[in-house]
N, C-alpha and C positions, 0 to 999 in steps of 0.2 A: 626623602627617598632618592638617593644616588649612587651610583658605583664607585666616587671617589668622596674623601675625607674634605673634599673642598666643596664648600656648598655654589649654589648655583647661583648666579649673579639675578637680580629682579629684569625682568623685560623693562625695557621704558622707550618702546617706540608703542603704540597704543595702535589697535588695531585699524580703526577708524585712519587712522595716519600710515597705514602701510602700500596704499594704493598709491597716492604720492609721492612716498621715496621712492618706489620702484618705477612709478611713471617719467620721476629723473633717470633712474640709472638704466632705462630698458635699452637706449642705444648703444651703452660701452656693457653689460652686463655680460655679453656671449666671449669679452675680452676674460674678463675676472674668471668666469666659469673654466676656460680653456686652461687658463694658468695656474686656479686653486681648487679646483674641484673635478676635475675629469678623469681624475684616476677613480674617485669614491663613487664616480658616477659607472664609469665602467664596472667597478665591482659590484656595486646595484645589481646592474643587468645582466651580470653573472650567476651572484644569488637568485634573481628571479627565473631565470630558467623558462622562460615564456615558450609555450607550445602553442605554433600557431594553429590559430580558433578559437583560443578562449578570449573572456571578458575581461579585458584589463583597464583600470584607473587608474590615471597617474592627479593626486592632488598635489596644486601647488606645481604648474608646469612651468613657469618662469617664463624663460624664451624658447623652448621648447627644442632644449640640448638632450633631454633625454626621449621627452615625448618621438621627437624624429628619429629615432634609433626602435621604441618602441614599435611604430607603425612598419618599421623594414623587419621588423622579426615576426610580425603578426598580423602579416597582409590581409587575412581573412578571418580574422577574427573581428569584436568589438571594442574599439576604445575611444573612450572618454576624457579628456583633459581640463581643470580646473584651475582657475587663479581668480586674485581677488582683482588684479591689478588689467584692465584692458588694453594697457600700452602693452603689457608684458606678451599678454596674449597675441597683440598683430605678429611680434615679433615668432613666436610659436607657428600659429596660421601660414607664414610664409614658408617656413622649414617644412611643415605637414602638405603642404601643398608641393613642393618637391620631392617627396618622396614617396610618389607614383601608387596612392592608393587613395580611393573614397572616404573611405568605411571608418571614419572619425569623427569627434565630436570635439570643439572647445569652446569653451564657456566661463563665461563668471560664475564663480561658486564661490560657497564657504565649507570648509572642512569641520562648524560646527553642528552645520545642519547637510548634510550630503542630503542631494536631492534624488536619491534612488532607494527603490526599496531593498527590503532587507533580502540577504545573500544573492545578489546579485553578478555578483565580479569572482574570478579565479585569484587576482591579484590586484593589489593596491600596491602603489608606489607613489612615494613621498619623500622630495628631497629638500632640505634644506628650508623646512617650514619653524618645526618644533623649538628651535633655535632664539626664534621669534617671540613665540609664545609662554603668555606666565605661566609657571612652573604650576601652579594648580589647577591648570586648564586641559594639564597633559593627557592626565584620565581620561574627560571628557571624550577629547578629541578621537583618544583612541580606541573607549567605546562605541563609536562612529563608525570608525574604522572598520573594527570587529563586524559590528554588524552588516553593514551594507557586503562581506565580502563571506561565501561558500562557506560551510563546514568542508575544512582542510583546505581554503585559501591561504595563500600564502601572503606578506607583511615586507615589504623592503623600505627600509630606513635610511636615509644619510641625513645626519646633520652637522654640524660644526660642535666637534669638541672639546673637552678639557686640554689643553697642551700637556702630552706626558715629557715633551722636553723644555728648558725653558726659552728656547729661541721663539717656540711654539704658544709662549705664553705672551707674545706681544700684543697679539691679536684681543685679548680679552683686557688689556690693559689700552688700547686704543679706544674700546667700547666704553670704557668706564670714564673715558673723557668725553668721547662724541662720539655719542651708539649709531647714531645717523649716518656717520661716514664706514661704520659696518654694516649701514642695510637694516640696524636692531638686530644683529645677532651675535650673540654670544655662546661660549663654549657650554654645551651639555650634556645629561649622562641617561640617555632615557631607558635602558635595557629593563630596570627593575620596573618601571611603568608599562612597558609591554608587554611583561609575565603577567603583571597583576591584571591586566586589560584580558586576560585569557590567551593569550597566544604562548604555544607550546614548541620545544624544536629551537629554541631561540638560542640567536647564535648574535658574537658584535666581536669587529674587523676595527682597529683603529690604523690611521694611514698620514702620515704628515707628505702634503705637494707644495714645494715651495713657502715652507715653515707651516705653512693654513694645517691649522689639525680636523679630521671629518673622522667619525664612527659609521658605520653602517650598520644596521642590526636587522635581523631576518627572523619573522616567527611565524608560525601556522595556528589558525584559527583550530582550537578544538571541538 
């Protein structure tokens, strides 16, 4: 199930082994983010539309490029930040901590088993995890998703794409020699796994920064 004629490459960083790679890359990571992914990240935070006071998640906070951007648009509200990786999170904590509010939380999680009850959150945001993850796990993850977030929460996506150009397609071909040295991420197409998960209203942005191809996709819980 994908939006392009090109099937989706298998994961082969194992989950168990993602705390790791990223507990290497947590010092120079806020470098990568700035150069290949901060446009996809802004338009995230565009589609999300955050009014401050509501309850927002972000899983999978990394160093916490977008999480500190969250807490400035939703000084009083709730939020929550998750990753698997601790190093990634100091790196998070220290940003959240500059940006002149309390009222956060971050934490080791797993986005297979979210530890909150159900409809809890106005918004979940999630960037550059799915990318990671085997292709038959997407469901899963994103009935998670679904749940833990409001009837009519809304869903922001970014992950690492299919290269619609082929300068764009080098990235998927560096992974298919040594996935390790892209983090375990590879280009994907998850929009038709969003619909199916229940989310309505859905919308997907694709964006190339610096050849790096990212989608974004935005849905609402029905």
């Amino acid at each position: 199930m994908t939006t392009s004629h090109t099937p989706i490459l298998p994961a082969k960083v194992g989950k168990e082994q993602i705390p790791l790679v990223y507990k290497s890359k947590a010092a120079v990571y806020d470098y990568w983010g700035r150069l290949t992914e901060s446009k996809a990240q802004a338009r995230c935070l565009e589609l999300a539309h955050i009014q401050n006071g509501e309850a927002v998640l972000e899983v999978a906070v990394g160093t916490g490029l977008t999480f500190q951007r969250i807490l400035q648009q939703n000084p009083h509200g709730r939020n929550e930040g998750l990753d698997l990786t601790e190093a990634m999170l100091d790196k998070a904590r220290q940003k959240a901590a500059a940006a002149g509010t309390t009222n956060y939380r971050l934490q080791v999680g797993d986005a297979y088993a979210l530890d909150f009850a159900d409809a809890t959150f106005d918004l979940l945001v999630n960037n550059y995890m799915f990318d990671l993850l085997p292709e038959e796990h997407f469901g899963q993850v994103l009935a998670e998703f679904n749940r833990v977030l409001k009837p009519g929460g809304r869903l922001v996506l970014v992950n690492m794409a299919k290269g619609e150009r082929w300068y764009s397609q080098i990235w998927d071909a560096i992974y298919r020699v040594q996935p390790a040295a892209m983090g375990g991420c590879r280009g994907v197409a998850l929009l038709p796994y969003v619909q199916a998960a229940g989310f309505g209203q859905t919308q997907r942005y694709y964006l190339s920064q610096m050849t790096f191809p990212s989608e974004i996709i935005y849905g609402v819980k029905k």
